[in-house]
N, C-alpha and C positions, 0 to 999 in steps of 0.2 A: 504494500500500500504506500502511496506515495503519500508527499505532505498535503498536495493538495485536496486528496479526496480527504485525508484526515481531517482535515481545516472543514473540508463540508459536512463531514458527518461528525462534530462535536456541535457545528453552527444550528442543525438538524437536530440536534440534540436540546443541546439552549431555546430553539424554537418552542420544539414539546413542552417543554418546563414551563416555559414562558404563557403557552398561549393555549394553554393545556384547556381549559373549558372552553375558546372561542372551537377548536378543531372539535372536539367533542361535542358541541351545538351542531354545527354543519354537518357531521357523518350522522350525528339522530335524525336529521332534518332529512337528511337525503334516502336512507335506509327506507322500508317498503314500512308502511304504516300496519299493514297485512299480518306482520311478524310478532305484534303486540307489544304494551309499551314495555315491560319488563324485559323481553330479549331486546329490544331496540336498545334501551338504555346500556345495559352487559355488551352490545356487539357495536356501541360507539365507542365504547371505550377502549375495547380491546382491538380495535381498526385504527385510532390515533395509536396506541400505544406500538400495533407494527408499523406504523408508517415512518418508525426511523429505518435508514436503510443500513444493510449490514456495511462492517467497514470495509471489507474488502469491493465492494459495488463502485464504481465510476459512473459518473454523471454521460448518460449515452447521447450521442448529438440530438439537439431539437428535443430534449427529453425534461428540460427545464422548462417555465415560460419567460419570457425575455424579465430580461432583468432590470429594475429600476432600483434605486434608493442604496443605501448599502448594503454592506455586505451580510447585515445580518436579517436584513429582508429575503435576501437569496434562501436561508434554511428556513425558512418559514414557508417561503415556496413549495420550494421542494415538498415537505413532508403536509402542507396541505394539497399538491398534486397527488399524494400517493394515497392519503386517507378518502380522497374525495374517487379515486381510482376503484379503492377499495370497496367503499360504501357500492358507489356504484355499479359493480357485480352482481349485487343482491339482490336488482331487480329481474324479478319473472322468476327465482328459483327461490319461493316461500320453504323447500325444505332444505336448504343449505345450513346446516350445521353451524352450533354456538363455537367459536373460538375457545382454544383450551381455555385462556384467560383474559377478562378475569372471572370467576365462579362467584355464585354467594349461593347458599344452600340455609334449607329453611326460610328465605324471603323473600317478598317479590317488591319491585322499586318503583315507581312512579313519579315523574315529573309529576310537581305541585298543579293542582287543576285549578284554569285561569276561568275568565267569565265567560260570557256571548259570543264575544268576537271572536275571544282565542278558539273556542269549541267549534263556530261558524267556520274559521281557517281551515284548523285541523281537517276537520270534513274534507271540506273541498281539498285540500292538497294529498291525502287519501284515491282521491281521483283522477290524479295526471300521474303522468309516470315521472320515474326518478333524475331526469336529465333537466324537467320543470322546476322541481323543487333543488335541483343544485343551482338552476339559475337564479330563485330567489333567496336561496344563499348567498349566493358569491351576489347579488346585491346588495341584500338590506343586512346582512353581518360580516360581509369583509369589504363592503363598498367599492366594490369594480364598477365601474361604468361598463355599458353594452359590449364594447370592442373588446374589454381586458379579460370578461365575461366567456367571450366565445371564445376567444385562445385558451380558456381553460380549459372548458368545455372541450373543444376538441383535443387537447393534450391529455384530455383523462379519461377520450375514448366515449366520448356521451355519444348516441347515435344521432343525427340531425339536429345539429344545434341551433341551426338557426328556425328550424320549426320550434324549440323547445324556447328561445326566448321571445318568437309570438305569444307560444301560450302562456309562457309567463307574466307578457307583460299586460294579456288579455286579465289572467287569475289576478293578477296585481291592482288593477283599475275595477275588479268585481269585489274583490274583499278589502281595500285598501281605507274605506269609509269608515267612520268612528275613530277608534284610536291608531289607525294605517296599520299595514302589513307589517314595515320595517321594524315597529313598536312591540306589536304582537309578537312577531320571532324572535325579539329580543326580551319577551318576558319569561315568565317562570314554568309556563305551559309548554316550553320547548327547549327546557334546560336540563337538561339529564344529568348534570352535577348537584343539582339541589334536588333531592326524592325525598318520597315518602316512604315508608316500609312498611310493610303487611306480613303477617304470616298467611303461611302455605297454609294448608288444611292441617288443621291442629289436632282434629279427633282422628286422623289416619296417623297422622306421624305418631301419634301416640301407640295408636295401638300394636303398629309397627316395631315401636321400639321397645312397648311389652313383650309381642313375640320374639323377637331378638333377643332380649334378655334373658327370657325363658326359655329359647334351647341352648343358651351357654350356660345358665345356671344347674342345668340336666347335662349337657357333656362333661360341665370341671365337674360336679358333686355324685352323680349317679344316682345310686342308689343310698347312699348316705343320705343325700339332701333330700329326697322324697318325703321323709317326716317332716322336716322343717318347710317344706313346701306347702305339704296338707294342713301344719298350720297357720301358715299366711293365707291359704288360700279362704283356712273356716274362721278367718278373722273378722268383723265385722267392715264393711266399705268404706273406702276415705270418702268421706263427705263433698260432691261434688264443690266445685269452683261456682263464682255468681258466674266468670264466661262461660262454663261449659252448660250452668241449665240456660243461659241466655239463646243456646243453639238448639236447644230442646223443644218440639214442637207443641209436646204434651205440655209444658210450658205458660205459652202464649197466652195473654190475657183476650179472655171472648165477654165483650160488654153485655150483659143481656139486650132483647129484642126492643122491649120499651122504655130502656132506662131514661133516652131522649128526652122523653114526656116528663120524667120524674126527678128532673136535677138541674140548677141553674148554672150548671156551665156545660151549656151547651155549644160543644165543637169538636173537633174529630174522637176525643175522647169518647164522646154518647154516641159512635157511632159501633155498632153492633155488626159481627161477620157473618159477610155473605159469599156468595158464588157456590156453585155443586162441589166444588173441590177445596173447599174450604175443610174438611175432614180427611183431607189427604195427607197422609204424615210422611210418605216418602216424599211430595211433592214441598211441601212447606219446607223439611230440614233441609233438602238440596237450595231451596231459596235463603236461610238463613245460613248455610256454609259460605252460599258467595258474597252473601254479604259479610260474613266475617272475613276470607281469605280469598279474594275474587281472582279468577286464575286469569295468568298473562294476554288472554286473546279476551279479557269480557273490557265490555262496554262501559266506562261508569259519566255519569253527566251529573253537574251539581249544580244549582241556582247558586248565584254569587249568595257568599257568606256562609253556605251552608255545607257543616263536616262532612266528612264522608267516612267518619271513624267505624270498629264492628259495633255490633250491640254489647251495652254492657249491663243489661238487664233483661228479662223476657222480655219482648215488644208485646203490642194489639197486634191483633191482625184484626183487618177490614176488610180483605178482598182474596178469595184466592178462584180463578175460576179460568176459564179458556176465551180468549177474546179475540175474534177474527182469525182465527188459527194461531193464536199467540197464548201459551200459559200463563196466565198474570197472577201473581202474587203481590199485595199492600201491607205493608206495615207499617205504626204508626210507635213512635219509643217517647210520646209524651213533650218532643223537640221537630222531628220532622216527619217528613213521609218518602219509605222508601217503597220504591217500585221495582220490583224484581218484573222479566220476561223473559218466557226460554219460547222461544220459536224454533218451528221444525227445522232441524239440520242448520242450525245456526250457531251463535256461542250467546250469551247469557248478558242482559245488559238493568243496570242499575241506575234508578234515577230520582236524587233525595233533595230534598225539597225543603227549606225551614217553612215549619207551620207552627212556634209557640204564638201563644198568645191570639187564637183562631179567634173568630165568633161566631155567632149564627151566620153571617153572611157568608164572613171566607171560608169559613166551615165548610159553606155548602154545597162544595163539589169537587172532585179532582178529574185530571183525564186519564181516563182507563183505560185507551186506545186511542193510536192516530196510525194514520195513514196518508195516504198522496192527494191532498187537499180536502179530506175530509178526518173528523176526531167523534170522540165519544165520552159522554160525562160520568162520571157513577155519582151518583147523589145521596145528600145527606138525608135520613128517615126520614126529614120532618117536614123533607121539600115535598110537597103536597100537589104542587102542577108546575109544568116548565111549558117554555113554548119560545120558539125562535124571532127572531127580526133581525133585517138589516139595518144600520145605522146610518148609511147614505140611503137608507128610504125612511125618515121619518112619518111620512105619510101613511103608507103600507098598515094592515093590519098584522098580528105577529100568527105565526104559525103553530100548530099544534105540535106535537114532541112527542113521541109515542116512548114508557119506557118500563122495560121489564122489571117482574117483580122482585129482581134480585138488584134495584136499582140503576140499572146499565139502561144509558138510552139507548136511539137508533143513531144511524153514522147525522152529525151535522156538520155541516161547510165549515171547513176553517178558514182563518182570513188570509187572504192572497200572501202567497210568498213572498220576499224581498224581491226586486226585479221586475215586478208582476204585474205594476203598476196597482192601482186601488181601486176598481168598479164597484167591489161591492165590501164591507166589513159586518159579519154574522157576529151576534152575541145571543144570550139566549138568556131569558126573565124567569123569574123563581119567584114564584106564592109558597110563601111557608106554612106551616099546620096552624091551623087555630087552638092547637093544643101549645104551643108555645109564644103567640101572636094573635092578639085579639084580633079580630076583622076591625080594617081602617073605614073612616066613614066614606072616602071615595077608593074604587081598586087599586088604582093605583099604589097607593100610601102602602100597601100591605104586600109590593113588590116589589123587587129588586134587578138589576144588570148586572151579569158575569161576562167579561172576554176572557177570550183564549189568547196570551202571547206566547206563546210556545215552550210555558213552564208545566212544571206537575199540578198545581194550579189556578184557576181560571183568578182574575182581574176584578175589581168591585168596583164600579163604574158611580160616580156620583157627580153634583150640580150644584152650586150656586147659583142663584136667580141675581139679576143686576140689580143695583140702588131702586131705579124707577119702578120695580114688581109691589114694592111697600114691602116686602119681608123685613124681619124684625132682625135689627145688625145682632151678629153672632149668634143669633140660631142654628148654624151650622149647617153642612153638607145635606141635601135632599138628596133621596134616592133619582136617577136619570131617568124615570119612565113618564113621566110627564111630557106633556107637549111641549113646551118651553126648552125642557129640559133635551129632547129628541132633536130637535130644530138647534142648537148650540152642537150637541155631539157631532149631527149628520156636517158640520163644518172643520171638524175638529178629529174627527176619528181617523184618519188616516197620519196623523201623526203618531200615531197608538204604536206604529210600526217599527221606530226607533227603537222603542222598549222592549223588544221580544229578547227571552229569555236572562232577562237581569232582576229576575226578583220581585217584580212590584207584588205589590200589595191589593194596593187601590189607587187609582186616577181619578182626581176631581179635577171638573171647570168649573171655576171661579170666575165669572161676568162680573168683573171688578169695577167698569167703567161704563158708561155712555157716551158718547162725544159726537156734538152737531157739527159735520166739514163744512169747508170753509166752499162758497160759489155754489151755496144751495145745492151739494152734492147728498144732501141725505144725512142721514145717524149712523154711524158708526158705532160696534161693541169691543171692549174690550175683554181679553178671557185668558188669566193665568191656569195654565193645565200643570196642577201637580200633581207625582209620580212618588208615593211613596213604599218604600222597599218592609219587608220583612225584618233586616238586619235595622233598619233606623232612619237612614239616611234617607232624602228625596229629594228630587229635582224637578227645574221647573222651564216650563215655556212659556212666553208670554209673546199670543196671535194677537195681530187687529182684525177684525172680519168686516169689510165695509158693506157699503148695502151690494147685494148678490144677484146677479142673473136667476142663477139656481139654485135650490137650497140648498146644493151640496157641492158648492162651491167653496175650496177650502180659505182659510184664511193666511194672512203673511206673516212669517214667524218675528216677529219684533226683538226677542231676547230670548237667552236661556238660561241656568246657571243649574249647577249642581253642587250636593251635598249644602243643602242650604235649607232654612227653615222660613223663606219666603212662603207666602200666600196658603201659610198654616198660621194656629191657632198661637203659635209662638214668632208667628212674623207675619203680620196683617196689613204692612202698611207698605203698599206698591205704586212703584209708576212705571210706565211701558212707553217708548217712544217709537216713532215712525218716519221716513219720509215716504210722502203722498204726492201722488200727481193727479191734477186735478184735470175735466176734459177740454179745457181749455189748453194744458201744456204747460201750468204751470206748480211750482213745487212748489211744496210746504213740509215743514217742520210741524210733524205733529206729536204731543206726551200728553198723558190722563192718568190721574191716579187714583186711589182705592178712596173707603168714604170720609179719613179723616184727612187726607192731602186737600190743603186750606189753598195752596198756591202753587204754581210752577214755574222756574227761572230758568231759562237755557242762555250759556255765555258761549265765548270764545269764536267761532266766525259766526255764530247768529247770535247775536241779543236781544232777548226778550223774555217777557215779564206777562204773569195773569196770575189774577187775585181770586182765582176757581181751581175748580179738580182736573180743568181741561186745559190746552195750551198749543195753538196754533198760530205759527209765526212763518211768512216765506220763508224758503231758503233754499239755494241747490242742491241737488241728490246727493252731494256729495262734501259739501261746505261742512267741516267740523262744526263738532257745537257738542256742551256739554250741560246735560238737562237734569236737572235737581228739582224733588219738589220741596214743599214746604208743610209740614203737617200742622193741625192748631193750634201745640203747643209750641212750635217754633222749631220742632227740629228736623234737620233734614234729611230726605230719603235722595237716593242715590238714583237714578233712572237704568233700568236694564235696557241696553244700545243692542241694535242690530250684530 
C-alpha cells in the first residue's frame, strides 16, 4: 500500500467518525421501506460502517466524484459513494440478508414517530423506488444541487437518473407543503440514530428460555435433580407481573351493557364491548402481543402527542370484530385508543390515538374502518341517531345513516384527499339518548357535528354566532347545526384540510367581526377558526368572507398562528386584517376586531386611525403598514397580518 491510498483510507476513516449519523440518515432513507423499520435501522448502520474501504483498495479511475473543497471533503466522498452504493443494492431483493453486524437481540428499534407530515412523507417515498429517495437525499441532507446530484447518482450505479430526479422533484413539490420535505428528513422520523426500543415477544422468549433451562438442568443433574425438580415444580406459582396479566385476555376490562345510562362520566370508559369476536381469546392476545412487542414489518401510526408505549395494565376492550375483510380489534387503557388490524395476508398495523379527558361529544365515535375514499364510525351507546350532510351544501337536507347493532355504521364518504381539490366535505350529526340529554326545545340544540380528519377520531365541529345575532358575550361555543351556523362552515370547511391527522380535538368558528366595505361593496364577516388539539395546544386562522356569489365560496385567509390561546376563552381579544380591492380597482387596508376592540390604528406606510371595532383606510396591496387595535381598557392587541 502506498502513502497515498493510506492518506485516503484514514481521511475515509475521519469521515465515518465524523459524519457518522448524517451517512446513516441517507443509507435509512434510501434502503427499501418494505424491509421494516427495525432491519432498516441495523442494515444502515452496518452499510456506513462497511463503506470504509479496505486498505489495500486504490481509488479506480472515475470511481470518485470530482473533487471540490479539501482534502478532507475527498473521504467523505468516497465512503458516502460507497454506503449510498451499498444501500442501493437492496432494492427489489426484500430477502437479502441482515449484515453480520451490527446485531441486537431481544429488541426491536425504531426511529422516534414524527407527526402528519412526517407519516404523509414516509408513505409516499415507500412508493418510488430507491434511486428517488437517494435523490432527495443527496438534496435536502447533503445539499447537492441537480448536477452534483446526478454525478452521484450515476457513480453509484442508480439506474436512470435522470428519470429519478423528475420524480423527485415531482415527490418534492407534492409533499414539500407544511413544514417542507428538507425539514421533515431532517427530523426524528428518519433518524435511525435516535430509537426507541421495544421488546420482542416476551411470553415466547420466556418460555423458551424455561425450556432451555430445563433440558440443561436434566443433562448436568439427571437423575439426582429429578426430586429437586418435583419440588419446584409442586411449588406454588410466582405471582404473575402487572405486564404479563396486562397481555392477558381473560384480563380485559368489559364495561357492562348499560352502564352509559348509569354514570356521569360519560366517555369511552361507558362504552361496553362489542363485535362477534369480541370473545375471541386467540384473536384479542395476538392483538395485545403486538401491541406490546410489535414485530419489524407492523405498521404503527400515532396522532401527535400520543405514546405509543405496551400496556401496563389490563386495557377495555371496545371492539373486536371483522370489518370489511379486516380483523379489528379497540382498546381503550383509560389515556388512549389503540386500534389493532390484521388483514388477510398482510402484516399487523396499530393506530393510538390520545383520548383523556373524552366527553359525550368526543366520546362519541371512533373510525372503525376506512378505505379509498370512503370510512366507517363505531359509535358510542348513547348515540341514538346519526345521519350524514355535506358542509358545502348547507342547504341540502342531511341523510339517513343506517347502522348495525353492534354499532358499526354503513361505508360514509370521507373528505376528499389532499390534491383532490374540495367539491364536497361529508361530516355526519349525532342525537344522543335522552337517557343522558334531555330533548332540547328546538332539534337542533340536542345535536351535534363530527368530521373525519384522518385521525382514530372524528373532529367536534362548533360556532360562534357574530356580535349583530344579540347572543349573550361569553356564552360560549354553539353546536354547528344551525343554519347560521351551516352557512359560516359551508365557507370555511375546506380549510379543515390543513388539519388532517394532527390531533384536533375540536374546531370552532368564531364570527368575531362584522365590517361594512368601503364603495357600498356590502358586509363583510369576520371568522377566527380555532383548532384545538388533544395534547393542549391550538391554532388559529383568521378568514375575511366578503359578500359571496355562492354560499360556498371560501373565504381569504387573513392570518394564522399557532400554539397560541387566541380566540379561546383564555384569549378573547382579536383583530384580523386585510387588503381588499374594491370593483372599482381600488385598494384598501382593511382590520376589525373582537367585541371589546374600542379602536384600530395602522402606522408605518399607511396611517390611520378609527375610534370602532372596524378600520378601513386606502392603501396599496402591498404598502407596509402595521395595524394595532385598541381594547377599552387601553391596551393593545396586536393585529394577525397576512
Amino acid at each position: 500500500m502506498d502513502e497515498r491510498t493510506r492518506a485516503d483510507v484514514e481521511r475515509a476513516e475521519a469521515a465515518i467518525v465524523e459524519h457518522y449519523p448524517r451517512l446513516v440518515r441517507l443509507a435509512y432513507l434510501v434502503l427499501p421501506p418494505s424491509m421494516g423499520r427495525h432491519r432498516r435501522v441495523l442494515t444502515a448502520h452496518a452499510l456506513v460502517q462497511r463503506a470504509l474501504p479496505r486498505a489495500r483498495l486504490r481509488r479506480p479511475d472515475g470511481g470518485l466524484p470530482a473533487q471540490r473543497g479539501p482534502a478532507a471533503e475527498t473521504g467523505y466522498d468516497l465512503v458516502r459513494l460507497r454506503a449510498l452504493r451499498l444501500a442501493l443494492a437492496y432494492e427489489g431483493r426484500p430477502g437479502r440478508g441482515l449484515p453480520v453486524l451490527p446485531q441486537v437481540w431481544g429488541l426491536r428499534l425504531f426511529p422516534r414517530a414524527g407527526g402528519a407530515e412526517e407519516l404523509a412523507l414516509d408513505q409516499a417515498l415507500s412508493a418510488v423506488p430507491a434511486s428517488v429517495r437517494a435523490t432527495l437525499g443527496l438534496w435536502h441532507l447533503e445539499g447537492l444541487d441537480e448536477e452534483a446530484a446526478r454525478t452521484v447518482l450515476e457513480q453509484a450505479g442508480a439506474p436512470a437518473p435522470d428519470a429519478a430526479l423528475r420524480a423527485a422533484e415531482q415527490l418534492d413539490r407534492e409533499t414539500g407543503a407544511g413544514a417542507g420535505a428538507g425539514a421533515m428528513l431532517n427530523s426524528v422520523e428518519f433518524d435511525p440514530c435516535t430509537v426507541q426500543t421495544r421488546p420482542t415477544d416476551l411470553l415466547r422468549r420466556r418460555q423458551r428460555l424455561r425450556a432451555v433451562a430445563a433440558l440443561v438442568a436434566v443433562l448436568a443433574f439427571g437423575a439426582a435433580a429429578a426430586g429437586v425438580w418435583q419440588g419446584v415444580r409442586d411449588r406454588p406459582a410466582r405471582a404473575e407481573t402487572i405486564a404479563e396479566q396486562a397481555l392477558e385476555p381473560a384480563r380485559l376490562v368489559r364495561t357492562p351493557n348499560d352502564q352509559w345510562a348509569d354514570t356521569s362520566r360519560v366517555d369511552f370508559t361507558a362504552w361496553p364491548a362489542r363485535g362477534r369476536q369480541a370473545g375471541d381469546q386467540e384473536l384479542l392476545g395476538r392483538a395485545l402481543r403486538v401491541w406490546a412487542a410489535p414485530p419489524a414489518d407492523a405498521r404503527i401510526t400515532a396522532t401527535a402527542g400520543t405514546s405509543t408505549r405496551p400496556p401496563d395494565h389490563p386495557p377495555q376492550l371496545l371492539y373486536a370484530g371483522l370489518i370489511d375483510a379486516v380483523m379489528v380489534v379497540v382498546f381503550h387503557d383509560g389515556e388512549r385508543l389503540v386500534r389493532y388490524a390484521e388483514p388477510e395476508d398482510a402484516t399487523p398495523t396499530l393506530h393510538f390515538a390520545r383520548v383523556d379527558d373524552a366527553d359525550l361529544t368526543t366520546g362519541a365515535a371512533l373510525v372503525i374502518g376506512r378505505g379509498n375514499g370512503w370510512m366507517r364510525y363505531l359509535l358510542a351507546p348513547w348515540i341514538s341517531e346519526v345521519t350524514t350532510r355535506d358542509l358545502l351544501a348547507p342547504a341540502a337536507p342531511p341523510h339517513a345513516l343506517h347502522v348495525a347493532p353492534d354499532g358499526v355504521t354503513d361505508r360514509i364518504l370521507a373528505p376528499p384527499a389532499p390534491g383532490s381539490g374540495c367539491g364536497r366535505w361529508p361530516v355526519a350529526r349525532f342525537r344522543p339518548s335522552t337517557r343522558v340529554v334531555e330533548t332540547a326545545a328546538h332539534a337542533d340544540d340536542a345535536t351535534f357535528l363530527l368530521a373525519d380528519l384522518n385521525d382514530l377520531v372524528p373532529v367536534h365541529l362548533r360556532y360562534v354566532p357574530p356580535p349583530s345575532s344579540g347572543g349573550t358575550p361569553g356564552a360560549g361555543p354553539h353546536e354547528a347545526t344551525g343554519a347560521p351556523a351551516l352557512r359560516s362552515w359551508a365557507r370555511t370547511a375546506c380549510s379543515l384540510g390543513s388539519l388532517r391527522g394532527t390531533g384536533v380535538r375540536s374546531v370552532t368558528d368564531w364570527a368575531f367581526a362584522e365590517q361594512r366595505l368601503p364603495e357600498g361593496a356590502g358586509r363583510a364577516t369576520w371568522v377566527c377558526s380555532r383548532a384545538d388539539t388533544w395534547r393542549g395546544p391550538g391554532s388559529v386562522r383568521i378568514q375575511f368572507l366578503p359578500p359571496a356569489v355562492r354560499p360556498t365560496d371560501p373565504g381569504r385567509l387573513a392570518g394564522r398562528a399557532a400554539n397560541t390561546a387566541a380566540c379561546s376563552a383564555f384569549g378573547p381579544h382579536v383583530v384580523g386584517e386585510v387588503r381588499w380591492r374594491a370593483t372599482s380597482g381600488r385598494w384598501y387596508l382593511l382590520a376589525a376586531g373582537s367585541r371589546e376592540v374600542g379602536g384600530i390604528d395602522a402606522t408605518g406606510g399607511v396611517r390611520a386611525t378609527g375610534n370602532e371595532g372596524t378600520l378601513a383606510a386606502p392603501a396599496g396591496p402591498d404598502t407596509p403598514a402595521t395595524v394595532t387595535g385598541r381594547l377599552r381598557n387601553g391596551a393593545p392587541v396586536r393585529a394577525f397580518g397576512p
